[in-house]
C-alpha positions, 0 to 999 in steps of 0.5 A: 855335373848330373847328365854330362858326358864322362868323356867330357869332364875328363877332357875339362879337367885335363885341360885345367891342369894343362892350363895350369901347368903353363901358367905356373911358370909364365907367373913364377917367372914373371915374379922372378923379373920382377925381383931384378932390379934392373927390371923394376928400373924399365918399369919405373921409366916406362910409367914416367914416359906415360906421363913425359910423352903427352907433356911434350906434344902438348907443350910443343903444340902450344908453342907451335900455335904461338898460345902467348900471344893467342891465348885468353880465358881462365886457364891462359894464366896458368898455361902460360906460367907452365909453360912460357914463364917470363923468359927472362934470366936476371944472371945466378941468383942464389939464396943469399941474394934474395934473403941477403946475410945482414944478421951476420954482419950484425948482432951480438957474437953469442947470437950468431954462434948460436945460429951456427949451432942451431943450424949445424944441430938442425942438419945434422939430426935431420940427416943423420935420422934419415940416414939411419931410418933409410938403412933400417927400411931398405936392409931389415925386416918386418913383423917378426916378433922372434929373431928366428923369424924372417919377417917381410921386407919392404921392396918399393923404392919408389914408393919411399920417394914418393912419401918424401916429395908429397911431404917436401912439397906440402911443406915448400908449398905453404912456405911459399904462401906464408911468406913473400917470394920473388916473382916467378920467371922459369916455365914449370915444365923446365923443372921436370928435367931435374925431378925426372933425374932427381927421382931416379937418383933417389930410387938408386939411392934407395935401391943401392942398400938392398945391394951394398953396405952404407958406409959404401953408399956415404962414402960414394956420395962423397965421390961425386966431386968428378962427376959433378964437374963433368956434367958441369962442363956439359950441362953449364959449360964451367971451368974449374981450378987445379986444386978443384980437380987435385982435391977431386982426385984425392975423393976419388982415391980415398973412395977406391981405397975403400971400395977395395978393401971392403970385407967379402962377408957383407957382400953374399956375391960378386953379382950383388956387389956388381949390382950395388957398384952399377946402381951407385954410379946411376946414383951419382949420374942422375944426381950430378945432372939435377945439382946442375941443372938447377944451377941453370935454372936459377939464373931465373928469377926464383928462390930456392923453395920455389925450386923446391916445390917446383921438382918436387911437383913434378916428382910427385907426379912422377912417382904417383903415376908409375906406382899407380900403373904398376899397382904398387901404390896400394900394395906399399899402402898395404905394407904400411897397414900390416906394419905400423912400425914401417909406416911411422918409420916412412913418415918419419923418413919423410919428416926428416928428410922435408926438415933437411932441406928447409935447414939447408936454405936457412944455412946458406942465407945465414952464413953461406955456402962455406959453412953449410959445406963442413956441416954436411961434410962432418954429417957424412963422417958421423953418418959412417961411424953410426951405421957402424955402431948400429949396423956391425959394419967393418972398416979395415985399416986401409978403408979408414985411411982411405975415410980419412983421405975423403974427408980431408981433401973435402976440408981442404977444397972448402979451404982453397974455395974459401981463401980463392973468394977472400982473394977476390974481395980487394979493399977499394983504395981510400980518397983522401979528402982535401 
């Protein structure tokens, strides 16, 4: 500047680079953390507590100055389904009791068989896309037009889940509205404890490919047998039979076998098959919980797209708020912008993913739980043998053993659980009339 002390300028301009200098490596570090992913983990939980906190008070406050009783206006209706509901528990009541089988009892055989092959062809294109469309996302690039370009990877797990539980609840949403449910009886808020786990459990979920291959991660979630009975007897206080815990057993090996003989060179380090394996058993924890959690929360009265748009309202609420607070959210908008293929993959990821879950009610309704089990089990065999294809992953002889082990003691648990409740059904003795 004209007329400055020359002193003067050589001081500013030290001082710049000084600044410089230090903040250089303070934001260099900063971006480091930000690639670990127990970091992004803290962040995430921090954005929810945002959110988790004022819930509690305000909800502890309305109970404490008894709002049931004391209430009125225009909001008493929505305050009070929030955050009392009816109370009442009318024992388990699953999708068969509210949209009872009677179709297949009756109708012609062709008919039923073909319900059967829509709805195992429903799943199964639904979940297979989504499988292989997950992988792509989280494991390949973007915008490289040459294979010598490395392109821009997709980071934000977070922002995946929260594409597909706007799109599921838009969905439950207006099914709800479209056709007759029963009359709601469980308090919303009761549904953010297994959204709260469920998106935890989809940002493991999501997270676990950047660290380990997908037939692992498939065959990890067919592992949660044992962790699932656990939390079982925590959360829902249940007892289970001996061959639930030998077929359990049996999962629990064929997995191992598999783990262990994985080949090194899909896992660059011991470190990152360390992060993969810790992020899968988060997976399974988070996911285990939800699964019984909302077997508590159907001994209310609702159905099960009134659980569906229940969680993902929460988990919307969730996800939004945390990507907002970090700035992630238009950073992941941004993404999507530069990259057209991500965003139709993103929707699609979605599509599949809100169609998936309306196919597993109408399985359930149609031919019950039996049945909708060996889909979703042959679901997960084909799943590994296409990413297979796709992806180039190697299984070894004592991993495809251990596959095998999976998958049959899985058949086999559907076998005893299927013999077990035709046990149950006594033939009632005739009177003979006189």
């Amino acid at each position: 500047v004209s007329g400055t002390n020359p002193s003067v300028c050589v001081c500013v301009c030290v001082c710049v680079r000084t600044l410089k200098a230090l903040a250089w490596p303070a934001l260099s570090l900063l971006q480091d953390w930000h690639d670990v992913w127990l970091f992004r983990f803290f962040l995430n939980v921090l954005g929810y507590t945002t959110i988790i906190i004022p819930g509690y008070f305000l909800i502890t406050y309305l109970k404490r100055i008894n709002y049931l009783q004391t209430g009125r206006g225009i909001f008493y209706p929505v305050i009070k389904a929030c955050v009392f509901g009816s109370e009442t528990k009318t024992g388990l009541l699953d999708d068969v009791s509210l949209a009872p089988r009677n179709d297949a009892d009756s109708g012609s055989s062709a008919r039923q068989a073909f319900k059967l092959v829509f709805c195992a062809a429903g799943l199964q294109v639904s979940y297979l896309t989504w499988g292989v469309l997950q992988e792509r996302v989280m494991t390949r690039s973007y915008g490289a037009s040459t294979p010598e370009e490395e392109g821009e990877h997709f980071k934000d797990s977070q922002f995946l889940v929260f594409m597909n539980r706007i799109l599921a609840l838009t969905v439950s949403g207006l099914w709800c509205v479209l056709f007759k449910q029963p009359r709601h009886g469980a308090p919303m808020y009761k549904y953010s404890f297994a959204s709260l786990s469920n998106v935890l459990s989809s940002w493991c979920q999501y997270e676990a490919l950047k660290y380990i291959s997908f037939p692992t991660q498939v065959l990890a979630k067919a592992s949660k047998v044992i962790p699932v009975m656990l939390m079982g007897k925590i959360v829902s206080h249940k007892s289970y039979e001996y061959w639930e815990y030998l077929t359990a057993a049996l999962i629990s090996l064929g997995v191992s076998m598999f783990l262990l003989t994985s080949t090194a060179d899909k896992h660059p380090s011991t470190v990152t098959t360390f992060s993969g394996v810790v992020i899968l058993g988060g997976y399974i924890v988070f996911d285990s919980f939800t699964s019984n959690w909302q077997d508590n929360l159907f001994k209310h009265k609702m159905s099960s797209v009134q659980m569906m748009f229940g969680v993902n309202l929460f988990s919307c609420l969730f996800t939004v708020g945390s990507l907002l607070e970090q700035g992630a959210f238009f950073d992941s908008l941004a993404f999507m912008t530069r990259h057209s293929e991500f965003a139709f993959h993103a929707v699609l990821l979605s599509v599949c993913s809100a169609c998936g879950q309306l196919f597993i009610f109408y399985t359930i309704a149609q031919f019950g739980a039996a049945v909708f089990t060996i889909i979703m089990t042959l679901r997960q065999a084909i799943a590994i043998l296409l990413s297979c294809f796709l992806y180039g992953h190697a299984v070894t002889m004592v991993g495809g053993f251990g596959m095998a082990v999976v998958f049959l003691s899985l058949f086999l648990r559907v076998y005893a659980r299927s013999r077990m409740k035709a046990g149950r059904k006594v033939p009632q003795p005739q009177v003979q009339k006189v």
